[in-house]
C-alpha positions in Angstrom: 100.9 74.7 78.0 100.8 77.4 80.3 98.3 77.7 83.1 97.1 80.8 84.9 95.1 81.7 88.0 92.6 84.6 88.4 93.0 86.2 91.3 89.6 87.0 93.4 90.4 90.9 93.2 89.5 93.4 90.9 92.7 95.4 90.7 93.7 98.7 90.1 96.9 100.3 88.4 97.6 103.7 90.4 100.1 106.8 90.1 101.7 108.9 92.6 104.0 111.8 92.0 107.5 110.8 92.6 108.4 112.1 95.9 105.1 110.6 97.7 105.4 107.9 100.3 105.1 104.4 99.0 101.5 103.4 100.5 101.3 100.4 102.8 99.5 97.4 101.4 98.8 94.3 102.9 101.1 91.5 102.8 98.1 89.1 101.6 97.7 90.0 99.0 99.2 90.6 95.3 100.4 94.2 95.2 103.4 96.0 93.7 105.0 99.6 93.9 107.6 100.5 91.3 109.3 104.1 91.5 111.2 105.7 88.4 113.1 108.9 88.5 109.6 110.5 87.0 106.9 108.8 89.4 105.6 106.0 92.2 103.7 104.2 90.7 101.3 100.5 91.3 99.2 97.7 91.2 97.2 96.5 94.3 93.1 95.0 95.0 91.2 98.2 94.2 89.8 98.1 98.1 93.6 99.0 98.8 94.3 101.6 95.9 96.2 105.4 97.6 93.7 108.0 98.2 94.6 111.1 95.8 96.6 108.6 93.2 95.9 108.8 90.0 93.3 105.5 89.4 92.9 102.9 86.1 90.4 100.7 88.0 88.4 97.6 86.6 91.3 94.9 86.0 91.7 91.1 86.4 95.3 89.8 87.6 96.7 86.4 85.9 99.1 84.8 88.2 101.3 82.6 86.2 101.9 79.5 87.8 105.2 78.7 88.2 107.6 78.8 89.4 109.9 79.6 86.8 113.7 79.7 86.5 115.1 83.1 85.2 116.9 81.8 82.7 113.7 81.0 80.7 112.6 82.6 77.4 109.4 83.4 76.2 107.1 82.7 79.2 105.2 86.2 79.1 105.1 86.5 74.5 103.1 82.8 74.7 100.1 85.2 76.4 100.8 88.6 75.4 101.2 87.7 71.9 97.4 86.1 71.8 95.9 88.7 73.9 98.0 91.4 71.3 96.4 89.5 68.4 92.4 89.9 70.1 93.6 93.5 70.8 93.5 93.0 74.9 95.4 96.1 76.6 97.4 94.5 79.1 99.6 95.2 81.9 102.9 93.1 83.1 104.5 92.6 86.1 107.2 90.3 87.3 108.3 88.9 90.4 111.4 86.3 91.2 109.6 83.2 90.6 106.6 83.9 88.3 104.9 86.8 86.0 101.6 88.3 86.3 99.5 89.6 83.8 96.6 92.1 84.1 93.7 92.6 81.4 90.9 94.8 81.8 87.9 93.4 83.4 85.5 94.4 80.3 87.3 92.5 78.3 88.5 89.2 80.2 85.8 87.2 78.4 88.0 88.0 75.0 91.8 87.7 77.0 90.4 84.1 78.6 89.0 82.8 74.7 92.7 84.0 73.4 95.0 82.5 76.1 92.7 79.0 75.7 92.4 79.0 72.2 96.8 79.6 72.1 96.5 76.0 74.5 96.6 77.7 78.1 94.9 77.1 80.9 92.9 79.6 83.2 91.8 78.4 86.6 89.9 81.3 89.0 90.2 81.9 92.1 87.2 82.2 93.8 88.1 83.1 97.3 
């Protein structure tokens, strides 16, 4: 069994074009900026999203608990692969010790009846 914390902010997913300057984001909370040869790109609390990115708001973040050694298999399918099967969009991210998943806010009351009904646990954070 797997358990997983909602995080208190409504996130957003964001795009920048390549060659723009990573923004700054607080270190307290979850927030990550990924750049590609084609585009910056990121996730961060929606108070925090770039002005003039391009903006997917309205999405819970999952924190995995962990922490989890690398070497593990499988940790990320045991939830996508419910949440794929209820037809949840979702959006992963991965840091050293744990993995994060995000799931539209519209439909977290169908992602949270997957994951528990697969024998996970969801705990919310309510900062």
């Amino acid at each position: 069994m797997l358990t997983l914390k909602r995080l208190p902010d409504r996130y957003t997913i964001w795009q920048l074009p390549v060659d723009a300057v990573p923004p700054a984001l607080p270190v307290s909370v979850f927030a990550a900026v990924l750049r590609s040869p084609t585009e910056l790109s990121g996730v961060c609390p929606s108070a925090h999203a770039p002005t003039g990115a391009l903006l997917d708001e309205g999405w819970w973040c999952l924190q995995f608990i962990g922490p989890f050694d690398l070497t593990l298999t499988g940790i990320m399918v045991q939830i996508a692969a419910p949440l794929a099967q209820a037809q949840v969009p979702i959006f992963t991210l991965a840091t050293y010790n744990t993995d994060y998943i995000l799931v539209p806010q519209l439909r977290y009351h169908d992602a949270k009846a997957a994951i528990m009904a697969a024998g996970h646990r969801i705990v919310e954070d309510t900062q």
